[in-house]
VEXVOLUM-496024 format. One line per 10 residues: number of its first residue (from 1); their letters; for each residue x, y, z of C-alpha. Coordinates in nm, 3 decimals, padded with zeros to 5 digits. Example, Ala and Ser with C-alpha at 12.3 -4.5 7.8 and 13.67 -1.06 7.14 Angstrom:
1> as> 01.230,-00.450,00.780 | 01.367,-00.106,00.714 $
end
This chain:
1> xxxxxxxxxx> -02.835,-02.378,-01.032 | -02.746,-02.380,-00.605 | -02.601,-02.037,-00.526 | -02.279,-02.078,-00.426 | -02.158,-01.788,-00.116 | -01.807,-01.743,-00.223 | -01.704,-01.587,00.091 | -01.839,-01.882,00.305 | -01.580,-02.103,00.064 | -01.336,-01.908,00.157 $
11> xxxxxxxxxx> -01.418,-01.895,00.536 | -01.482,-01.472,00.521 | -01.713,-01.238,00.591 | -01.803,-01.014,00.299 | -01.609,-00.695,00.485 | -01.311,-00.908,00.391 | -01.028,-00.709,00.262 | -00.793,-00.781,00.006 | -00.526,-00.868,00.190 | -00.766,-01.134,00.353 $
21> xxxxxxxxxx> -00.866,-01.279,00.026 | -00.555,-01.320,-00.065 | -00.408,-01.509,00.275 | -00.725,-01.728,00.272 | -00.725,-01.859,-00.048 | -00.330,-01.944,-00.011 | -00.395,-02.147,00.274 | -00.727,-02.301,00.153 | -00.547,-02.374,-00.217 | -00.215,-02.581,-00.074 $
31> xxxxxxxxxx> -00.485,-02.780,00.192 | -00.650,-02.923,-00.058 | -00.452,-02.931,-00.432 | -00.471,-03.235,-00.563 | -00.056,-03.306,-00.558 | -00.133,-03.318,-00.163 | -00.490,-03.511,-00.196 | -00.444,-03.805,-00.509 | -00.775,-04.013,-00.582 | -00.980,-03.776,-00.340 $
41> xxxxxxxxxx> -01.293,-03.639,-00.520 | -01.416,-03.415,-00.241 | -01.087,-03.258,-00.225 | -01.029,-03.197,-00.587 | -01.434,-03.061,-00.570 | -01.314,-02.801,-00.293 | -01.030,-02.724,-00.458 | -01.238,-02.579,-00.763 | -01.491,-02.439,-00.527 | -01.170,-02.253,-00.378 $
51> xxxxxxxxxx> -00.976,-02.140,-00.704 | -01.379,-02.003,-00.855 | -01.435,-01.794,-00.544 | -01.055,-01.650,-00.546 | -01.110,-01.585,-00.963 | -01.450,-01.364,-00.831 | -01.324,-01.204,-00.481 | -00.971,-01.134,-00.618 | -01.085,-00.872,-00.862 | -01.260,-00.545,-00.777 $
61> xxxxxxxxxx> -01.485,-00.537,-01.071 | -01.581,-00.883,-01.024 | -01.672,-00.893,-00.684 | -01.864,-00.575,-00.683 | -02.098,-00.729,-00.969 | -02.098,-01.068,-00.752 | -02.185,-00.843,-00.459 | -02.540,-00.745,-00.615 | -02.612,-01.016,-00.826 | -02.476,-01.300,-00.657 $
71> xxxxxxxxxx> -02.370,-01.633,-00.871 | -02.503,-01.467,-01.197 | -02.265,-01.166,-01.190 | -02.142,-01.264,-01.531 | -02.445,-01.184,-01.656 | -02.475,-00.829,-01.473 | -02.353,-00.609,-01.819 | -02.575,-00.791,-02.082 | -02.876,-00.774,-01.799 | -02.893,-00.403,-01.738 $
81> xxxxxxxxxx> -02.822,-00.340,-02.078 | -03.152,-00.477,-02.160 | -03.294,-00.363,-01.880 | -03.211,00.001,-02.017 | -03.330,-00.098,-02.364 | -03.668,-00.219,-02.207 | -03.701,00.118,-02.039 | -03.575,00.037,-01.714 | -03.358,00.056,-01.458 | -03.077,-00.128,-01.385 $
91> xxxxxxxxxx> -03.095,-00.406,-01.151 | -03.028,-00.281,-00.784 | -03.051,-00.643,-00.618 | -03.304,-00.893,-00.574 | -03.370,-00.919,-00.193 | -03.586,-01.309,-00.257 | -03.481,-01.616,-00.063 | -03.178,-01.828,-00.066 | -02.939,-01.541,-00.268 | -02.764,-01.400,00.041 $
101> xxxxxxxxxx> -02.713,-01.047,00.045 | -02.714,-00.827,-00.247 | -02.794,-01.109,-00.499 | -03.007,-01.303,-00.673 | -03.070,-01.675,-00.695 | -03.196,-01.793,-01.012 | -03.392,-02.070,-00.818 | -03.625,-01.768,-00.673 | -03.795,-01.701,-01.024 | -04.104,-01.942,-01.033 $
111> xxxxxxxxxx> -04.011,-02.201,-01.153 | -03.643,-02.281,-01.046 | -03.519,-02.287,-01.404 | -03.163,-02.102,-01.444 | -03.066,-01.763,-01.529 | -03.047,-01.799,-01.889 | -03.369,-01.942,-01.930 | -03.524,-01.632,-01.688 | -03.309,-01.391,-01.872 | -03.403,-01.576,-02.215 $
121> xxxxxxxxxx> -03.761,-01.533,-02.104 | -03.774,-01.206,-01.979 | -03.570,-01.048,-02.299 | -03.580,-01.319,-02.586 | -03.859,-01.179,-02.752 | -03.765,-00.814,-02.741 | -03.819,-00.669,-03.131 | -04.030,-00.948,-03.209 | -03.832,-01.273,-03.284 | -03.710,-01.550,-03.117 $
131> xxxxxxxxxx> -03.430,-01.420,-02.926 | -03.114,-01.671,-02.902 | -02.958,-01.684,-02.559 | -02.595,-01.497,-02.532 | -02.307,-01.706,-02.529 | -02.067,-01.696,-02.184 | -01.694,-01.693,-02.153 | -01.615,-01.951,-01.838 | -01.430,-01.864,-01.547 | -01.048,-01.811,-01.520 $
141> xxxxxxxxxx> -00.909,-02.056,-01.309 | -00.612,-01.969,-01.076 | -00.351,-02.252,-00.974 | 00.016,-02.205,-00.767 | 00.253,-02.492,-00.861 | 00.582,-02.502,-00.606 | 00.917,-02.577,-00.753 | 01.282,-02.515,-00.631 | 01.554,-02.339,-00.745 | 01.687,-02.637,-00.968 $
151> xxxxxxxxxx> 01.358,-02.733,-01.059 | 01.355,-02.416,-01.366 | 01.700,-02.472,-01.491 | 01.551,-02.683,-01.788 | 01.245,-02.668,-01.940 | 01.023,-02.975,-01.777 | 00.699,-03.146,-01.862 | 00.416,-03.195,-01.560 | 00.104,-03.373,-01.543 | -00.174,-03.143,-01.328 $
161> xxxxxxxxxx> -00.539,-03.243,-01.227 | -00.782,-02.975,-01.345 | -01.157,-02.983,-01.285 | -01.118,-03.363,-01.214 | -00.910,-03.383,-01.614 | -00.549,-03.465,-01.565 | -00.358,-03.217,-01.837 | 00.041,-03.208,-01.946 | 00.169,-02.842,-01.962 | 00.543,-02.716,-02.001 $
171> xxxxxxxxxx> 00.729,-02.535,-01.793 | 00.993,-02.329,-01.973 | 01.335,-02.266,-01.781 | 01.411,-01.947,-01.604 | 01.029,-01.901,-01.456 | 01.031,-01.660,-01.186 | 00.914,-01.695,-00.804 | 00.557,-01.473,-00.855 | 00.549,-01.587,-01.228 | 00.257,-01.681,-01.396 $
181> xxxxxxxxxx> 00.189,-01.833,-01.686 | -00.165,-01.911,-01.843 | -00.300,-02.196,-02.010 | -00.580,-02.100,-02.244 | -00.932,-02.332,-02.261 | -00.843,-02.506,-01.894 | -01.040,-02.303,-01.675 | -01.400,-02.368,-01.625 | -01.658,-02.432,-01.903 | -01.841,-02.148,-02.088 $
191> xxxxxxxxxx> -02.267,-02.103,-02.114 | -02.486,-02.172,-02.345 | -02.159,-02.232,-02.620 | -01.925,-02.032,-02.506 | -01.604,-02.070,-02.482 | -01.416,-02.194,-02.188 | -01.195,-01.969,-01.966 | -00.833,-02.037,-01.884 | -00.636,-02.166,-01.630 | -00.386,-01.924,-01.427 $
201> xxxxxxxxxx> -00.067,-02.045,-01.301 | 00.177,-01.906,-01.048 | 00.471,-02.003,-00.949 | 00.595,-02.055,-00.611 | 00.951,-02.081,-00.653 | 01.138,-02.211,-00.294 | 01.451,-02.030,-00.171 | 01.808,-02.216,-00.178 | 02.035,-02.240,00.076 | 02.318,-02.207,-00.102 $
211> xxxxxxxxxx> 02.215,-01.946,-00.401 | 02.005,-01.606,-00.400 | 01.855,-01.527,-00.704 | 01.800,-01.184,-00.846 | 01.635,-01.178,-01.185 | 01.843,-01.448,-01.388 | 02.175,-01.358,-01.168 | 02.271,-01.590,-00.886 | 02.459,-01.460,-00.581 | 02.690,-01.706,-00.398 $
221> xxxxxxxxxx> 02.949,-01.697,-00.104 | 03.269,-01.879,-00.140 | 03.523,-01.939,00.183 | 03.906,-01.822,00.084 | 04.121,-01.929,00.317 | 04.353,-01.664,00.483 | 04.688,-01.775,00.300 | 04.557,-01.796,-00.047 | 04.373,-01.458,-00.007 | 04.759,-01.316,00.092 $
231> xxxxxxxxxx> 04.912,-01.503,-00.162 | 04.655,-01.605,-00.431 | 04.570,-01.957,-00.603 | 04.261,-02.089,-00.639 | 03.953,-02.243,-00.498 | 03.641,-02.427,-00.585 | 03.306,-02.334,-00.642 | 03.003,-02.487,-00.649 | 02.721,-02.357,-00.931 | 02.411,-02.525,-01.043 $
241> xxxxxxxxxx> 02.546,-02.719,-01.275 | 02.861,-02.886,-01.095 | 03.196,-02.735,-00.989 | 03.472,-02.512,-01.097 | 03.786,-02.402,-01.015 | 03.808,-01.997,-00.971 | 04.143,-01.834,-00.971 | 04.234,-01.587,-00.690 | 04.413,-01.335,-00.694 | 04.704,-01.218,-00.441 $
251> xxxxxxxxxx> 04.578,-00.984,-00.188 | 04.165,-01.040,-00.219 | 04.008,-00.846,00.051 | 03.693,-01.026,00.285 | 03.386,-00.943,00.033 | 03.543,-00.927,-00.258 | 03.311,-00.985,-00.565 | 03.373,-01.235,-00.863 | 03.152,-01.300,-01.169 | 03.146,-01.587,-01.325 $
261> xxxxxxxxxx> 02.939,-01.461,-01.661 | 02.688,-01.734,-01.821 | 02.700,-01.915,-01.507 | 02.351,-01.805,-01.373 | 01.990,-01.882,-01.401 | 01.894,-01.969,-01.769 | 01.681,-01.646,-01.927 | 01.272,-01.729,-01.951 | 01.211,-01.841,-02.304 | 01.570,-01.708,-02.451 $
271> xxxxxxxxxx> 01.752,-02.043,-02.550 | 02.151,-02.047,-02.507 | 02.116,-01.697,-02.310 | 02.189,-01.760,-01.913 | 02.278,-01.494,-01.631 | 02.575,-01.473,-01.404 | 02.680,-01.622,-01.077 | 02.846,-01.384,-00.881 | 03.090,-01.518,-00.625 | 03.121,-01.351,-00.277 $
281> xxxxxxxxxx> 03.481,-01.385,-00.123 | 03.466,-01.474,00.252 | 03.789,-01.444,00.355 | 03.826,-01.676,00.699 | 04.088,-01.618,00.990 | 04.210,-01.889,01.133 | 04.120,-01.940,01.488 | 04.377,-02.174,01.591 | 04.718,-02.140,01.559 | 05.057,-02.343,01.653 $
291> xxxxxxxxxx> 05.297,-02.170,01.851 | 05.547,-02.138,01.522 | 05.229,-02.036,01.316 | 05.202,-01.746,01.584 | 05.544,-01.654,01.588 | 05.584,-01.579,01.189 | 05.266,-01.406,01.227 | 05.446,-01.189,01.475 | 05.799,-01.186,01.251 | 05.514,-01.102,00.927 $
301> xxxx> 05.355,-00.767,01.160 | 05.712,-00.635,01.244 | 05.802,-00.694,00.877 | 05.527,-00.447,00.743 $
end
């Protein structure tokens, strides 16, 4: 089994900080998912390499046992375990060739054979029988899809490439930017039988131009022109799912708020139950005027 340096995939050094994890693996993740890089092998390859060494360096407890044992960290609990059981210690680090620092190749123990056959060897015949090797949950997988606004009004099917497998998942309406979701037995395969880990999900969701979203409401601004804001009527508004006509009423002030209930983002696995679209009044003065239009102005101020 080659030891893979996780921080090397993702272009660190092992003082890296969370914050540097995190901005790396962003940036590495969108260069090469497969969307961006269809019918390239090597790129689909990094793009594991890149989503295993975020699952390990992402999480504290991970990357601490990764830190002293290296590729075999999964095995870390079940090793000192039996290490204590034996009458040991637990393992502090193996300092042999080709593990980097802190850990432990399983290619440096004679004969080059893997981890579970050294562990297997070391502990398998511990209280006299033949001891069975443990069985391995694989790693989580972690995976940002990018969508717009209008992409999560209805629940849509999409076809993704994992671990070179092409798999259709479903995106319910109303996911949220930050959102994620996980699909369970897609992430990478399990050891000696066991079972396979899943893959992680997040959405990226893209701002609009024309709508802000907050939670499964939808703010909007709306242009009311100076005479109808006076003397009321109506305008039209645009929502995600066409346009409607909005009564206003006489005297609306600039800023003045509308809701338009039902007409907002559709709520995250509640069918028939939608948010609202609130409509921001932005009453405009007109810049031009005709002579006459300035005069009944005037005649309208000495009115009041």
């Amino acid at each position: 089994m080659a030891y893979i340096d996780y921080y090397q995939v993702l272009g660190l050094k092992k003082d890296a900080t969370e914050k540097d994890i995190k901005s790396a693996y962003r940036k590495l993740a969108r260069k090469y998912h497969p969307d961006l890089n269809p019918n390239d092998k090597e790129a689909n390859k990094k793009f594991q390499e890149v989503n295993e060494a975020n699952e390990v360096l992402s999480d504290p407890d991970k990357r601490k046992k990764y830190d002293q044992y290296g590729e075999n960290w999964q095995h870390a609990d079940a090793y000192e375990a039996q290490q204590q059981q034996a009458g040991g210690r637990p393992y502090s680090g193996y300092s042999g060739g080709g593990a980097g620092e802190g850990g432990f190749n399983a290619e440096s123990f004679g004969d080059g054979g893997d981890f579970s056959d050294y562990f297997q060897s070391m502990f398998g015949n511990m209280g006299g029988g033949r001891g069975r090797q443990a069985k391995y949950r694989g790693q989580d997988y972690s995976s940002e899809l990018h969508l717009n606004l209008r992409d999560v009004l209805e629940a849509q099917k999409q076809t993704l490439a994992v671990n070179g497998k092409n798999i259709r998942i479903t995106i319910p309406a109303g996911v949220e930017n930050g959102q994620t979701i996980k699909i369970a037995g897609h992430g990478g395969a399990g050891t000696n039988g066991g079972p396979a880990g899943d893959l992680l999900i997040t959405f990226i969701i893209k701002d609009d131009l024309k709508f802000k979203r907050d939670g499964n409401n939808l703010h909007t601004t709306v242009d009311v022109d100076l005479y109808t804001a006076v003397l009321g009527g109506e305008v039209i508004a645009e929502t995600l799912t066409g346009k409607v006509k909005v009564p206003v009423k006489a005297g609306t002030q600039n800023g003045a708020k509308v809701k338009l209930k039902g007409k907002g983002m559709p709520v995250y696995k509640k069918e028939n139950e939608f948010g609202d679209l609130y409509l921001n009044y932005n009453v405009a003065i007109p810049t031009e005027l005709t002579d006459k239009q300035r005069e009944l102005f005037k005649e309208l101020q000495q009115s009041i």
